[in-house]
C-alpha positions as CSV (number, residue, x, y, z in Angstrom):
1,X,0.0,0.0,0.0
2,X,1.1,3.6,-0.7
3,X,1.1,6.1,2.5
4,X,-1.7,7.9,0.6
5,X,-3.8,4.5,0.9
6,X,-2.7,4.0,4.7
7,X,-3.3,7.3,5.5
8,X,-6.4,7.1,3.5
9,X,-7.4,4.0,6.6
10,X,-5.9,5.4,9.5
11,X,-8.4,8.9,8.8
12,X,-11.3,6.6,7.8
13,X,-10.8,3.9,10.7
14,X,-12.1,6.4,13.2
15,X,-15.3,7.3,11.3
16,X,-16.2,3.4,10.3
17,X,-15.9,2.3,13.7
18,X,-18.0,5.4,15.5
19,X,-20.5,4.5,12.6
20,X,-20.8,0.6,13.9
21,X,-20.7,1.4,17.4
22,X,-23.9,4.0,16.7
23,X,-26.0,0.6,14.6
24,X,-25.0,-1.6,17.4
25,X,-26.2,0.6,20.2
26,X,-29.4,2.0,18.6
27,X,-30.5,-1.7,17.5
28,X,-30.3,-2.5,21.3
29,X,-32.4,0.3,22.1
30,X,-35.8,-0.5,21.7
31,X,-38.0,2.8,20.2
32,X,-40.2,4.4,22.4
33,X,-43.9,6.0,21.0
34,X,-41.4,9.3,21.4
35,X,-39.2,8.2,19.0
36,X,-41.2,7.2,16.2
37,X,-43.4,10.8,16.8
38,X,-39.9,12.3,16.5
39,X,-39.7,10.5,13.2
40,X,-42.8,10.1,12.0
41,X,-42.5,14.3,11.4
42,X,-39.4,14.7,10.3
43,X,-41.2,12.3,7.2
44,X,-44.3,14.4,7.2
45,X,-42.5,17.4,6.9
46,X,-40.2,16.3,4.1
47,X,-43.1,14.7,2.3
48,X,-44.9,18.0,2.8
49,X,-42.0,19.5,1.3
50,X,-41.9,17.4,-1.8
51,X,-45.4,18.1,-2.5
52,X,-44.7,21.5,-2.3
53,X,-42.0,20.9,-5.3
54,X,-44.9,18.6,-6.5
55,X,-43.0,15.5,-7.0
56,X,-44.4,13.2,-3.9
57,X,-44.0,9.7,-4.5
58,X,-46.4,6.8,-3.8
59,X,-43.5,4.8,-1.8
60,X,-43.1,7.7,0.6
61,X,-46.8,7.6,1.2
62,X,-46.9,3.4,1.5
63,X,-43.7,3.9,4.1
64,X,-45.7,6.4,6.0
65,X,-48.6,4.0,6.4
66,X,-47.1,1.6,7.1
67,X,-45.3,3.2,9.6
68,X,-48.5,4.6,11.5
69,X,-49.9,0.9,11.5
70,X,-47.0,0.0,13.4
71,X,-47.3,2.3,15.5
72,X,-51.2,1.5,16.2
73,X,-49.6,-2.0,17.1
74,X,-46.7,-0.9,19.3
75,X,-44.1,-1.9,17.3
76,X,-42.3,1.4,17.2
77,X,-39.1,0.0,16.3
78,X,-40.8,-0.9,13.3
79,X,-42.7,2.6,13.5
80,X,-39.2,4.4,13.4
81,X,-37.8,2.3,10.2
82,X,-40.6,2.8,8.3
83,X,-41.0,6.7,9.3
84,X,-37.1,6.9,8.5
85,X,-37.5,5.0,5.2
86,X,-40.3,7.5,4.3
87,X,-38.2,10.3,5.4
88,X,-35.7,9.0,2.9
89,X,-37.6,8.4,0.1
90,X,-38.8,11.8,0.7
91,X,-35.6,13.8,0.2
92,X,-34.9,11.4,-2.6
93,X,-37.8,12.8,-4.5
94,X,-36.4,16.5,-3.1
95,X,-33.7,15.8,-5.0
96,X,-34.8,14.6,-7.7
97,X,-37.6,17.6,-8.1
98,X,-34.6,19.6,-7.7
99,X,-32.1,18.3,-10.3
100,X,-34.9,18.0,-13.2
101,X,-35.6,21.5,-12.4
102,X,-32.0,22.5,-13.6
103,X,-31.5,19.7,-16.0
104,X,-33.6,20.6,-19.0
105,X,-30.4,23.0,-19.2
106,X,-28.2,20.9,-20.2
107,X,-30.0,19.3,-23.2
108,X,-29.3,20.2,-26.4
109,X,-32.0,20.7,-28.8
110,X,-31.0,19.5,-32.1
């Protein structure tokens, strides 16, 4: 290996580890109701958002369902994946609302 590359490990060893320590831990903490209301809005709110840029998707709203019917069985582990999976998919379709915007720039109209 070239120092580049083992400095390249020694600066990302740190990160990877604090990363697995943080999955470990929060899988052995169970969610609490608080938790997946915590998460639930933070998906509402960027759903809201995508709607605004109209460009919701139908998978954001499915992960949001699902994610109050877990919650209306007490699973909120479950509760908090799905609300963080519709959170996701959210900003995904942020970002894509956002780069079609300024894309139709860069074609070339022959």
């Amino acid at each position: 290996m070239s120092m580049i590359q083992v400095g390249h490990l020694k600066s990302t060893l740190p990160l990877a580890l604090a990363v697995l320590v943080g999955a470990a831990v929060s899988a052995w903490a169970a969610s609490s109701e608080a938790d997946f209301k915590a998460a639930y809005a933070a998906a509402e709110a960027a759903n809201t958002e995508a709607g605004i840029l109209r460009n919701q998707w139908t998978v954001t709203a499915t992960a949001l369902a699902e994610a109050r019917k877990a919650a209306e069985k007490g699973d909120f582990d479950q509760a908090v994946t799905s609300s963080k999976e519709a959170e996701a998919l959210a900003k995904a379709s942020i970002f894509q609302a956002i780069q079609e915007k300024e894309a139709w720039k860069a074609l070339e109209i022959r």
